[in-house]
PDB file of N, CA, C and O in Angstrom, chain B, residues numbered from 101:
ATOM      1  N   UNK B 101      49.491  44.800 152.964  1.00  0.00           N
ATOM      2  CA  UNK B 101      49.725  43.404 152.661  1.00  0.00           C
ATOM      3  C   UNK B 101      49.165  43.112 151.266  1.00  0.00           C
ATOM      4  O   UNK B 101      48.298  43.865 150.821  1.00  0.00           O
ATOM      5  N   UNK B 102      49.598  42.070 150.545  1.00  0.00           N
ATOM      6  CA  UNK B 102      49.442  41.705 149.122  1.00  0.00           C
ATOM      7  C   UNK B 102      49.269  40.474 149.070  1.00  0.00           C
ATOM      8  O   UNK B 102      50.051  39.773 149.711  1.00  0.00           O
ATOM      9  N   UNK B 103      48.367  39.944 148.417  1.00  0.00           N
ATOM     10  CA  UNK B 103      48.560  38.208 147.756  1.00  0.00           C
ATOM     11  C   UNK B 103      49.066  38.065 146.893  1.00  0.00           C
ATOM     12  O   UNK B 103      48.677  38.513 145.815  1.00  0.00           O
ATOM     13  N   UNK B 104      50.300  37.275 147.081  1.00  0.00           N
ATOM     14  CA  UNK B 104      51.284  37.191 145.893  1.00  0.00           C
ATOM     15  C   UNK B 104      50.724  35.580 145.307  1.00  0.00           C
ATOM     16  O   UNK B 104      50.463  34.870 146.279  1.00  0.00           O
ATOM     17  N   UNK B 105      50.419  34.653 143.575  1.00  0.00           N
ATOM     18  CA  UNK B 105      50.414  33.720 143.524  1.00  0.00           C
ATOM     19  C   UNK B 105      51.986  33.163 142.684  1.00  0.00           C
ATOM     20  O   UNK B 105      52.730  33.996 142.166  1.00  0.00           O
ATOM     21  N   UNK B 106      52.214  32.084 142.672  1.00  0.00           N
ATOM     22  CA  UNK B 106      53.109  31.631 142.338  1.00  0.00           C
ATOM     23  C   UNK B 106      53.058  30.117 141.717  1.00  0.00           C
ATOM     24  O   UNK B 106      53.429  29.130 142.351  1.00  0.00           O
ATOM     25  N   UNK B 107      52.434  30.072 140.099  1.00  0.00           N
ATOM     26  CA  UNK B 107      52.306  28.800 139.424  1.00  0.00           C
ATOM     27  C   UNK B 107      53.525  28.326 139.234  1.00  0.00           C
ATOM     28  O   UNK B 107      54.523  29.047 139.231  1.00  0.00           O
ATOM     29  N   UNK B 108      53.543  26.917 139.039  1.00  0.00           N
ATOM     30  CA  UNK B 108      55.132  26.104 139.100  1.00  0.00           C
ATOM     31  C   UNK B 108      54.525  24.831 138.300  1.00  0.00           C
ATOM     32  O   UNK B 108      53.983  23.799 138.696  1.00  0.00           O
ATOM     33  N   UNK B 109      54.768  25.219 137.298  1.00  0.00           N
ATOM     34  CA  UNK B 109      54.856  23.874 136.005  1.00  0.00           C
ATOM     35  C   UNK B 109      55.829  23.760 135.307  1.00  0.00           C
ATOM     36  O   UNK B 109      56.464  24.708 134.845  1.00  0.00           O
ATOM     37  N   UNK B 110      56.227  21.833 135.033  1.00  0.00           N
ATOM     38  CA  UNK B 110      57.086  21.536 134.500  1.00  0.00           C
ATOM     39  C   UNK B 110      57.037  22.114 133.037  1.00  0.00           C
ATOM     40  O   UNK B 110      56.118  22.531 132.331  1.00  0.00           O
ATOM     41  N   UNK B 111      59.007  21.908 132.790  1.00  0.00           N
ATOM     42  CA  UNK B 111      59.026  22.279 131.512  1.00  0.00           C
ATOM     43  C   UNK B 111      58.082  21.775 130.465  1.00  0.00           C
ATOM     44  O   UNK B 111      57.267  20.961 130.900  1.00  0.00           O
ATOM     45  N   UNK B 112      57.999  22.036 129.293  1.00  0.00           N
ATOM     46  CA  UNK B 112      57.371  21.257 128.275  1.00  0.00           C
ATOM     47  C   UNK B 112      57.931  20.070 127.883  1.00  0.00           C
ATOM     48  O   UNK B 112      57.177  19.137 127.610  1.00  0.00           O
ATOM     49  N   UNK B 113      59.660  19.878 127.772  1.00  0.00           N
ATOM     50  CA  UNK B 113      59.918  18.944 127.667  1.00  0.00           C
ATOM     51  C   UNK B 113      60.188  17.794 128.847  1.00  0.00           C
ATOM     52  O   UNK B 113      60.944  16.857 128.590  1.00  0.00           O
ATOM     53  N   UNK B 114      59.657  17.881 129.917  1.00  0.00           N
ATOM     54  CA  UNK B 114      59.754  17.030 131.197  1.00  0.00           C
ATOM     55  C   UNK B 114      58.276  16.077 131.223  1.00  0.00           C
ATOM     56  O   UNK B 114      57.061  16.250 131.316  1.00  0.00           O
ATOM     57  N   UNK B 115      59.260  14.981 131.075  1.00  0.00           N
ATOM     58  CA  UNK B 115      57.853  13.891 131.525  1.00  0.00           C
ATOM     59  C   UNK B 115      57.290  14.010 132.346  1.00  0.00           C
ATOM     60  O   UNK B 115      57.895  14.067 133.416  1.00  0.00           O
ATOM     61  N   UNK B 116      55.620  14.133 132.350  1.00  0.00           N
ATOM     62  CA  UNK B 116      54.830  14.424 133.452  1.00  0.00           C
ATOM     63  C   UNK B 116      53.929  13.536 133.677  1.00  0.00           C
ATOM     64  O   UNK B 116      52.890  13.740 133.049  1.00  0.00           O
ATOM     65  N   UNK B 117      53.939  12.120 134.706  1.00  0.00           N
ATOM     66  CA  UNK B 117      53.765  10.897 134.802  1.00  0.00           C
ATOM     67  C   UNK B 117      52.241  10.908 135.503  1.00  0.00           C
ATOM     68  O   UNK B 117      51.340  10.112 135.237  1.00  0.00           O
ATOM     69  N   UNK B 118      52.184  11.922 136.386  1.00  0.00           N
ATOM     70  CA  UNK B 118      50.928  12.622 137.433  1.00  0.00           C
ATOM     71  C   UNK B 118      49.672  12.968 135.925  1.00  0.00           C
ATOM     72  O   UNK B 118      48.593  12.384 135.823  1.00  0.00           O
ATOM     73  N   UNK B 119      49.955  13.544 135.378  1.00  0.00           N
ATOM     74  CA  UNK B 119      49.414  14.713 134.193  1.00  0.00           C
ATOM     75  C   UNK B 119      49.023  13.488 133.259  1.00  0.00           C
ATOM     76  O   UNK B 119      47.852  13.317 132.919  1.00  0.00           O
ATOM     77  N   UNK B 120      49.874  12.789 132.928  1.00  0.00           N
ATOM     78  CA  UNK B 120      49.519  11.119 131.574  1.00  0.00           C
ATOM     79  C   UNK B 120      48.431  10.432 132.403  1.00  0.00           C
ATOM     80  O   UNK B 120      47.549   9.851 131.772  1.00  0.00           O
ATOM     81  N   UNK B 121      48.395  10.428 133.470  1.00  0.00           N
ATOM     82  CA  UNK B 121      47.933   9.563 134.601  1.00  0.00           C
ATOM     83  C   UNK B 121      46.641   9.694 134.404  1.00  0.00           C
ATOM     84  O   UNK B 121      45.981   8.758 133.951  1.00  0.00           O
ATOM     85  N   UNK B 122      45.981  11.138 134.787  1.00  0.00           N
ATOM     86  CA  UNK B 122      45.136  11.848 134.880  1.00  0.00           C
ATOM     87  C   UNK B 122      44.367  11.905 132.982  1.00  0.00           C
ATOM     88  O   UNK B 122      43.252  11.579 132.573  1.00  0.00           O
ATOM     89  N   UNK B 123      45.104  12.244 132.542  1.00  0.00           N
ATOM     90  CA  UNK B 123      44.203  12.543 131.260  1.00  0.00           C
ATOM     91  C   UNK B 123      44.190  10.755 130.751  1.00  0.00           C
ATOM     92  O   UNK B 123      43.638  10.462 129.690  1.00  0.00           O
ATOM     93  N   UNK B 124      44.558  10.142 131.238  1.00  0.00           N
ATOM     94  CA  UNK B 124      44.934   8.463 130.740  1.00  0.00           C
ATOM     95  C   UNK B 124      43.427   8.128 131.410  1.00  0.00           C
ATOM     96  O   UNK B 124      42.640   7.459 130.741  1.00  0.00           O
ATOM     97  N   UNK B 125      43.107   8.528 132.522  1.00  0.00           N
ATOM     98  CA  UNK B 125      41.814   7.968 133.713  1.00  0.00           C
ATOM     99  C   UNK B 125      40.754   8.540 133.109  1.00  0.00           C
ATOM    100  O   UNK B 125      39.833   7.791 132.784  1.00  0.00           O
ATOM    101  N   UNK B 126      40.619  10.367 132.751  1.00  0.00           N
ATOM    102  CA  UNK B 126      38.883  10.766 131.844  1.00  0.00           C
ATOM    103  C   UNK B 126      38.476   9.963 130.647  1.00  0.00           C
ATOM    104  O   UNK B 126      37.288  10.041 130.338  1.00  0.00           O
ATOM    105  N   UNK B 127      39.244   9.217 129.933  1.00  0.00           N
ATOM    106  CA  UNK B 127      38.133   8.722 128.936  1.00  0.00           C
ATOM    107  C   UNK B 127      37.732   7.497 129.765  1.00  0.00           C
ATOM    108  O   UNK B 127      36.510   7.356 129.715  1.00  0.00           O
ATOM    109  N   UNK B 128      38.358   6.532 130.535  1.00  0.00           N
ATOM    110  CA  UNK B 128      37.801   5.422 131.223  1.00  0.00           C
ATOM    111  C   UNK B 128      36.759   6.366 132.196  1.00  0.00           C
ATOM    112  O   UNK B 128      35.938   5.596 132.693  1.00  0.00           O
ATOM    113  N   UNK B 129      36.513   7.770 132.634  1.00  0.00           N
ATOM    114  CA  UNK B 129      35.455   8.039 133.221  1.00  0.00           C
ATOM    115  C   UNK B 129      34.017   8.632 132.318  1.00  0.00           C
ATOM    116  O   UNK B 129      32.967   9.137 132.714  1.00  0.00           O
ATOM    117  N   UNK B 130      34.438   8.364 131.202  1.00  0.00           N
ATOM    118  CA  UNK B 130      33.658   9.111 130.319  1.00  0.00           C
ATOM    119  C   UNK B 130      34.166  10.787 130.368  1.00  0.00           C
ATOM    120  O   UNK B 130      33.532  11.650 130.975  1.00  0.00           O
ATOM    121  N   UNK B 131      34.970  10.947 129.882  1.00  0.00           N
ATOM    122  CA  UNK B 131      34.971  12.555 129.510  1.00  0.00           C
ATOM    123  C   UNK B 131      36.256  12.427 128.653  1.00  0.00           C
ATOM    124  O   UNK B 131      37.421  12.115 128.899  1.00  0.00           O
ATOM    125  N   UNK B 132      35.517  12.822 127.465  1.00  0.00           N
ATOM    126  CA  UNK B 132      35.905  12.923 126.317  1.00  0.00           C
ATOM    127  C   UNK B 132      36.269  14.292 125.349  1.00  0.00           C
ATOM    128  O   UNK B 132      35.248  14.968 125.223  1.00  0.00           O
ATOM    129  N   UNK B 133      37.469  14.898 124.617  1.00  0.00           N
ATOM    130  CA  UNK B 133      38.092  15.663 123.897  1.00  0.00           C
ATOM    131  C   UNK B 133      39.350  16.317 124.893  1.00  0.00           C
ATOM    132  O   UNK B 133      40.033  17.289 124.570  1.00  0.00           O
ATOM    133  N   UNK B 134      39.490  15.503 126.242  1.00  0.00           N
ATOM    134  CA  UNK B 134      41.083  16.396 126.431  1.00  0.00           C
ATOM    135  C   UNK B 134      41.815  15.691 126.147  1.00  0.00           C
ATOM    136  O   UNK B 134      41.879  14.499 126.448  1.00  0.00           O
ATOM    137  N   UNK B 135      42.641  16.436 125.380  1.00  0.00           N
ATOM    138  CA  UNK B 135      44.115  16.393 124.605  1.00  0.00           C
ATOM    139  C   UNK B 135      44.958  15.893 125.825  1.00  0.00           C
ATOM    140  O   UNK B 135      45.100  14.708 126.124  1.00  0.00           O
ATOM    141  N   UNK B 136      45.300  16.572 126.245  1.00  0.00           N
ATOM    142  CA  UNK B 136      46.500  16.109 127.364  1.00  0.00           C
ATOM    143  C   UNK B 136      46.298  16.915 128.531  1.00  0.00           C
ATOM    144  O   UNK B 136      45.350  17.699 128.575  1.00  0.00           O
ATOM    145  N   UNK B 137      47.131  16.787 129.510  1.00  0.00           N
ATOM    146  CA  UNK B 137      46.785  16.972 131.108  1.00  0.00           C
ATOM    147  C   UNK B 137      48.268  17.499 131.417  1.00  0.00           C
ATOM    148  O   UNK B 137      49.205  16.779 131.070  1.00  0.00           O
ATOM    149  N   UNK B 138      48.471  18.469 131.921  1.00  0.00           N
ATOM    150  CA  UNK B 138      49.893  18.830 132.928  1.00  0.00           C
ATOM    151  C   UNK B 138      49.475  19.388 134.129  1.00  0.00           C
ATOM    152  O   UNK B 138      48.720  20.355 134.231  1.00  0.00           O
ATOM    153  N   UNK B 139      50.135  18.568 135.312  1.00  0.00           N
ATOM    154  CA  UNK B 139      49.842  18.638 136.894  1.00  0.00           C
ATOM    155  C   UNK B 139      51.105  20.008 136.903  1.00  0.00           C
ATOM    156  O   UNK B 139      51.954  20.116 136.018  1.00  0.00           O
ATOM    157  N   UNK B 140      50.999  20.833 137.933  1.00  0.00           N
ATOM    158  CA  UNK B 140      51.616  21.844 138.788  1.00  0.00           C
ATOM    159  C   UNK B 140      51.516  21.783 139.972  1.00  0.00           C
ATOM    160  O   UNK B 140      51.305  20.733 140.579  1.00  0.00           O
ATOM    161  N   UNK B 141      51.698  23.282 140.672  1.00  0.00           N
ATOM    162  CA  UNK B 141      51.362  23.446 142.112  1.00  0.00           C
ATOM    163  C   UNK B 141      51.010  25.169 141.628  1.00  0.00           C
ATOM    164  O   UNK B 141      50.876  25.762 140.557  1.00  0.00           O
ATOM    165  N   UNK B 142      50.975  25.417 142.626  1.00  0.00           N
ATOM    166  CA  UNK B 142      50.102  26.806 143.250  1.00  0.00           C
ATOM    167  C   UNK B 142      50.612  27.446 144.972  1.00  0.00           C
ATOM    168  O   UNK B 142      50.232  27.008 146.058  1.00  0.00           O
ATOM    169  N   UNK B 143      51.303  28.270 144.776  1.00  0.00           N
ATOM    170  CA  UNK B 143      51.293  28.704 146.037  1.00  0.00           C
ATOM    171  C   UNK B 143      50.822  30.536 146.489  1.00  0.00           C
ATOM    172  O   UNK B 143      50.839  31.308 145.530  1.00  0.00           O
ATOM    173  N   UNK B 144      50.623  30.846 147.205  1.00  0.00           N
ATOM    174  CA  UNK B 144      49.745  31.672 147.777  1.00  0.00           C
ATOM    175  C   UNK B 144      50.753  32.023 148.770  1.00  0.00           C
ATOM    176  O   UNK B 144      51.365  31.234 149.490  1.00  0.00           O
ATOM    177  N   UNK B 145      50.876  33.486 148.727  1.00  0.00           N
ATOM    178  CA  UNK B 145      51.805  34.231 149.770  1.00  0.00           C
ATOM    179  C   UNK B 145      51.249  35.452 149.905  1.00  0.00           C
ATOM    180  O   UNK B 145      51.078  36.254 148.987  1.00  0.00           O
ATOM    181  N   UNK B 146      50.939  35.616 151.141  1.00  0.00           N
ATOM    182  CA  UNK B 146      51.101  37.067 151.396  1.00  0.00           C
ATOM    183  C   UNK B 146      51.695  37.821 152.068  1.00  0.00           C
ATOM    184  O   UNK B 146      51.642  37.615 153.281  1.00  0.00           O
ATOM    185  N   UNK B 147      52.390  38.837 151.638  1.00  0.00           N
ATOM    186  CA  UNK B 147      53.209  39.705 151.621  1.00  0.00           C
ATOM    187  C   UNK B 147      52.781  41.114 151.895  1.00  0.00           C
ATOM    188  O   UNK B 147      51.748  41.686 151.549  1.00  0.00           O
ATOM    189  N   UNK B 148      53.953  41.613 152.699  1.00  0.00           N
ATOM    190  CA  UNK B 148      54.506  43.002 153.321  1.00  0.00           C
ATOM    191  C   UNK B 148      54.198  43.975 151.789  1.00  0.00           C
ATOM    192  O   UNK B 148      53.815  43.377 150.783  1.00  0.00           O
ATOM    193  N   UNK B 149      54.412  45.482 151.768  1.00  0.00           N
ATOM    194  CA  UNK B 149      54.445  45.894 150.659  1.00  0.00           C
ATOM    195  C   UNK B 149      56.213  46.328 150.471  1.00  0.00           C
ATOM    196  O   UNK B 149      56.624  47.125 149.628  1.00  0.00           O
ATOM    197  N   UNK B 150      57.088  45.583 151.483  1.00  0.00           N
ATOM    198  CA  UNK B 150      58.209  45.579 151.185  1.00  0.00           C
ATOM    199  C   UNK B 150      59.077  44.542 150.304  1.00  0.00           C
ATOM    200  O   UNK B 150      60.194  44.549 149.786  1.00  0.00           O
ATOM    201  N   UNK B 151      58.146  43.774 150.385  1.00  0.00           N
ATOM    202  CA  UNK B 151      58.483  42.404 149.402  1.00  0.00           C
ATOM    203  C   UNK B 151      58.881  43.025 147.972  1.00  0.00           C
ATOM    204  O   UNK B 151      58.055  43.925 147.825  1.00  0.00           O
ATOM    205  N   UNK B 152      59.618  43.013 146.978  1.00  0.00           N
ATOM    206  CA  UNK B 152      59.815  43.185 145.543  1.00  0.00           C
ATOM    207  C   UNK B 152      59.923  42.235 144.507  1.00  0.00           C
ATOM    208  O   UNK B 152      60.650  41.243 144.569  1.00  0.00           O
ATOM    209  N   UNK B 153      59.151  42.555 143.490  1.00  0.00           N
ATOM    210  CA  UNK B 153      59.285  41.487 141.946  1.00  0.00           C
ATOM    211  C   UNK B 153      61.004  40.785 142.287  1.00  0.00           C
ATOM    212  O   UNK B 153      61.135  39.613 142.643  1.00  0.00           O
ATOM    213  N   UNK B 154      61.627  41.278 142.190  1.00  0.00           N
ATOM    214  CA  UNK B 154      62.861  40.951 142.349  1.00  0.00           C
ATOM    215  C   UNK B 154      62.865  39.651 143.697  1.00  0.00           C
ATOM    216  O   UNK B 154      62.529  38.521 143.344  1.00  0.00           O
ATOM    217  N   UNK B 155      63.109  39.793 144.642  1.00  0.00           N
ATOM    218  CA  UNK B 155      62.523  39.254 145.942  1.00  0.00           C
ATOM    219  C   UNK B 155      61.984  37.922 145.573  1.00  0.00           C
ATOM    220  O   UNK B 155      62.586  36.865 145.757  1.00  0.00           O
ATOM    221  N   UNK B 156      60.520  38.076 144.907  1.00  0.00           N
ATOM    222  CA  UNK B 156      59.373  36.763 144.670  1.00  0.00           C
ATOM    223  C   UNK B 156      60.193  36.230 143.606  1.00  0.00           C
ATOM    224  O   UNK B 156      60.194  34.999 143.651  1.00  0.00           O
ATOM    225  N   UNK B 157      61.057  36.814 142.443  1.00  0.00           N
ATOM    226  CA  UNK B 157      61.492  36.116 142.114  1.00  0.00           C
ATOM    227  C   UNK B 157      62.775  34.721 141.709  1.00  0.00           C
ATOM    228  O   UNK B 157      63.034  33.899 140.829  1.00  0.00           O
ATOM    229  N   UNK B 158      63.286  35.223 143.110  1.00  0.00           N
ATOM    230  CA  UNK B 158      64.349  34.772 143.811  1.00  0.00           C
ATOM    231  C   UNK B 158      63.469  33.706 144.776  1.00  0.00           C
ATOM    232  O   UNK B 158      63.531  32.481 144.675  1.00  0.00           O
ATOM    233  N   UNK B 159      62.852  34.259 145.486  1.00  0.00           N
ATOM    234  CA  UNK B 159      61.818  32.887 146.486  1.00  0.00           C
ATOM    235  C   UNK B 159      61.566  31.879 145.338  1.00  0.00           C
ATOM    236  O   UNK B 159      62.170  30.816 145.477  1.00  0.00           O
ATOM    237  N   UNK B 160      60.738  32.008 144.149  1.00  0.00           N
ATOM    238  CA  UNK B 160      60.431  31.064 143.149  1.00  0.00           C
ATOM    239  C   UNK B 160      61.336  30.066 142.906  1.00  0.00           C
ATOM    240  O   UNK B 160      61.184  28.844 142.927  1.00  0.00           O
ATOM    241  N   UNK B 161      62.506  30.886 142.621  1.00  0.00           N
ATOM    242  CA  UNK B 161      63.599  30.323 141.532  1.00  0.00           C
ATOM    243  C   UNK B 161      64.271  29.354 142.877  1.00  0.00           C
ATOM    244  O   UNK B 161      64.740  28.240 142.645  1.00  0.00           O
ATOM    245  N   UNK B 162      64.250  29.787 143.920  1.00  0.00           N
ATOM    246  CA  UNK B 162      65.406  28.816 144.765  1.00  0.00           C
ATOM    247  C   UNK B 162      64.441  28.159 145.502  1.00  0.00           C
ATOM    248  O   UNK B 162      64.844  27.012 145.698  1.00  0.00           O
ATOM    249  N   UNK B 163      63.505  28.316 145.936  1.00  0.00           N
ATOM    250  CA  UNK B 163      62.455  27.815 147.110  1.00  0.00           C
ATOM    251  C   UNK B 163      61.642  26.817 146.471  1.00  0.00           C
ATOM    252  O   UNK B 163      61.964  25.643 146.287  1.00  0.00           O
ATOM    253  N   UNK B 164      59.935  27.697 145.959  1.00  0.00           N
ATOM    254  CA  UNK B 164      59.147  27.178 145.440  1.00  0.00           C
ATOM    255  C   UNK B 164      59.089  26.155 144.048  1.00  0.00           C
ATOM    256  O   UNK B 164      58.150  25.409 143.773  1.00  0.00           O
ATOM    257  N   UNK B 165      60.243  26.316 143.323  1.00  0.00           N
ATOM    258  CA  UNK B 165      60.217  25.659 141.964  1.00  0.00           C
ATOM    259  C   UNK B 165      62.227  25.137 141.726  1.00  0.00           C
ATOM    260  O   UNK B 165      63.241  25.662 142.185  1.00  0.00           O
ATOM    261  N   UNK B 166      62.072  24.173 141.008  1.00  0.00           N
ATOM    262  CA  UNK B 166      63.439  23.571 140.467  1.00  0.00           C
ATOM    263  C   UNK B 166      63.571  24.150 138.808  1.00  0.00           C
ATOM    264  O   UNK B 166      63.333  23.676 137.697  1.00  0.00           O
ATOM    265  N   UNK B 167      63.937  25.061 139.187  1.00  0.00           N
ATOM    266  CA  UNK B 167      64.909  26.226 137.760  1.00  0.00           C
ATOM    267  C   UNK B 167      65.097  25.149 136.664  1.00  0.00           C
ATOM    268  O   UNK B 167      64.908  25.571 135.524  1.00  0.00           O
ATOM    269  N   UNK B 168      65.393  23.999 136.766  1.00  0.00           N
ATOM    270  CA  UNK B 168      66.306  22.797 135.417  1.00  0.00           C
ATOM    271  C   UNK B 168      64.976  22.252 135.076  1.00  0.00           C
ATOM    272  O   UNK B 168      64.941  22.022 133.867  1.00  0.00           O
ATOM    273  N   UNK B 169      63.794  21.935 135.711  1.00  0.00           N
ATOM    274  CA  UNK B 169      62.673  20.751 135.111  1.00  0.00           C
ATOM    275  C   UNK B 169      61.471  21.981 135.613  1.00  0.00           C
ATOM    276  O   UNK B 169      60.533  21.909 134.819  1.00  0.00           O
ATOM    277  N   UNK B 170      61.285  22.778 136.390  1.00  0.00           N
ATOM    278  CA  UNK B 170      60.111  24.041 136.074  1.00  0.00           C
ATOM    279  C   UNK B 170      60.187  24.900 136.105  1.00  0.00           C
ATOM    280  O   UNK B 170      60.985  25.569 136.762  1.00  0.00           O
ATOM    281  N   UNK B 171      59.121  25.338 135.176  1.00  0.00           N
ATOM    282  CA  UNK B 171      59.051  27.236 134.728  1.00  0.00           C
ATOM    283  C   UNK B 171      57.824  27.675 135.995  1.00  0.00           C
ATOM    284  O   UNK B 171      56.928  27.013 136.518  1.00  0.00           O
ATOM    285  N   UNK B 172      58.231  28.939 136.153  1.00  0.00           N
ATOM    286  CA  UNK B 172      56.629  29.488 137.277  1.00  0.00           C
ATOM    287  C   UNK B 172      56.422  30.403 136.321  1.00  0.00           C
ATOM    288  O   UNK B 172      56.880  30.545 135.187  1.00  0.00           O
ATOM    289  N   UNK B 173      55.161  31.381 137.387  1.00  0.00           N
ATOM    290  CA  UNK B 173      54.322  32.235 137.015  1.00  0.00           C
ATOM    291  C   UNK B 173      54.203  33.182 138.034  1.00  0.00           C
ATOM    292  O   UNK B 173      53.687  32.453 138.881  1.00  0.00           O
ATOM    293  N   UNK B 174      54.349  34.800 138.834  1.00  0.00           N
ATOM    294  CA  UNK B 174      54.077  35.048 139.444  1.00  0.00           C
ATOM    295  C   UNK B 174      53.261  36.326 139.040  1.00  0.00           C
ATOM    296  O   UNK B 174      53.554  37.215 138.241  1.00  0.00           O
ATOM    297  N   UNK B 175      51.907  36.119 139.999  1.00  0.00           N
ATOM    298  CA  UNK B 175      50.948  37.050 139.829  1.00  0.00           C
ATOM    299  C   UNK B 175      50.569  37.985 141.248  1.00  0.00           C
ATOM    300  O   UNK B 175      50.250  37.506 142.336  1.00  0.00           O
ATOM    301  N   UNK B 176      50.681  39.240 140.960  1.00  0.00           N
ATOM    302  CA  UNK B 176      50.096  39.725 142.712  1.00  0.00           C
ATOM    303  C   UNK B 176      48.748  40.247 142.373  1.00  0.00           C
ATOM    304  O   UNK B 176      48.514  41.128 141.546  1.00  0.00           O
ATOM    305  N   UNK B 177      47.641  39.422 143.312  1.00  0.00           N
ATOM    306  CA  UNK B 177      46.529  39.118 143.268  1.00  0.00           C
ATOM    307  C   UNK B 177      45.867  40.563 143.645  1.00  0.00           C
ATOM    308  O   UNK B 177      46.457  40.594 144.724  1.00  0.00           O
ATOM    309  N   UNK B 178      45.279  41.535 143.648  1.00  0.00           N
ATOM    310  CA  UNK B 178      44.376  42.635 144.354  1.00  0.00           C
ATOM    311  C   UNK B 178      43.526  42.031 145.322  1.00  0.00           C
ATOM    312  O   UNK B 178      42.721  41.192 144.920  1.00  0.00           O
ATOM    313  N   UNK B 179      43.580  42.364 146.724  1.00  0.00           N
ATOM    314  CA  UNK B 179      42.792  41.802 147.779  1.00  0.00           C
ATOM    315  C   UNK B 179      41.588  42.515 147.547  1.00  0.00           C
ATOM    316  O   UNK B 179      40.608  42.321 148.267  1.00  0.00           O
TER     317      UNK B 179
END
């Protein structure tokens, strides 16, 4: 078995209303020098050692993430 991760952030050019939100709220909390903020997700799979790059990246593209407004990331973690 394997831990597969799978980051899912919007494009660069997609308004990210969650992410403005967030970096809009640290200076009213006092925390001061971030530039800007982009929200994602994160998912966590673990997997058969029959699973293939190919495979996760088909789950990503149709499942976990929207191909037109986000890019992912997939990493297989060493248990």
């Amino acid at each position: 078995m394997a831990r597969v991760v799978v980051d899912v952030m919007p494009k660069p050019e997609i308004l990210d209303p969650q992410g403005q939100a967030v970096a809009g709220a640290l200076p009213r909390l006092g925390f001061a020098g971030v530039l800007g903020v982009r929200q994602g997700k994160r998912f966590e799979l673990d997997v058969d050692d029959t699973v293939d790059d190919e495979t996760l990246r088909r789950i990503a593209g149709t499942l976990l993430a929207n191909p037109v407004i986000e890019d992912w990331h997939i990493t297989r973690v060493d248990r």
